[in-house]
N, C-alpha and C positions, 0 to 999 in steps of 0.2 A: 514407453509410457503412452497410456493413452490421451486423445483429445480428451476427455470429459476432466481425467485426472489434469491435465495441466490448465486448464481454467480452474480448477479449485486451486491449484497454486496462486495463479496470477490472480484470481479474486478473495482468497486468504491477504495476500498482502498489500492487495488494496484496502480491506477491510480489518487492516494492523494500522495503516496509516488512519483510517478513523478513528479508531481507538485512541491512538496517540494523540490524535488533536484534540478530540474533546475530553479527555484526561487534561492534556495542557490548559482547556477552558473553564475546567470544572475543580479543579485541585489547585497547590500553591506553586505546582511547577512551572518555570517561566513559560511563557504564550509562545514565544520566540522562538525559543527551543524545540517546542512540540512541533508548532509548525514548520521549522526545516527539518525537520523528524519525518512528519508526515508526508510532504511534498518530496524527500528521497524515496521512502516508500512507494507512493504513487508514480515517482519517472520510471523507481526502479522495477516497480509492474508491468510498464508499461514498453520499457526497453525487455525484457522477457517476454510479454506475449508477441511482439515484434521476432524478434529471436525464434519464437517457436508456431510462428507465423499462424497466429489466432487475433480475429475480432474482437476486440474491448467494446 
């Protein structure tokens, strides 16, 4: 796989975790939820570009 393709990984899922939160902020879904929602997403990005040894 190439570097460009796995930044568009690892910043798709960073920008799933925004989604999530402010879904959580903007709708009736608890706040809570979205936000450990989110903040999985975002470690889980970031333990990946880690892994695939890329700059965040």
């Amino acid at each position: 796989m190439s570097r460009n393709a796995k930044i568009a990984y690892v910043s798709l899922i960073g920008l799933a975790g925004l989604i999530v939160l402010l879904v959580g902020i903007f709708t009736p879904l608890r706040f809570s939820i979205a936000l450990i929602i989110a903040i999985a997403c975002w470690v889980g990005s970031g333990i990946l570009a880690r892994y695939w040894e890329l700059k965040k």
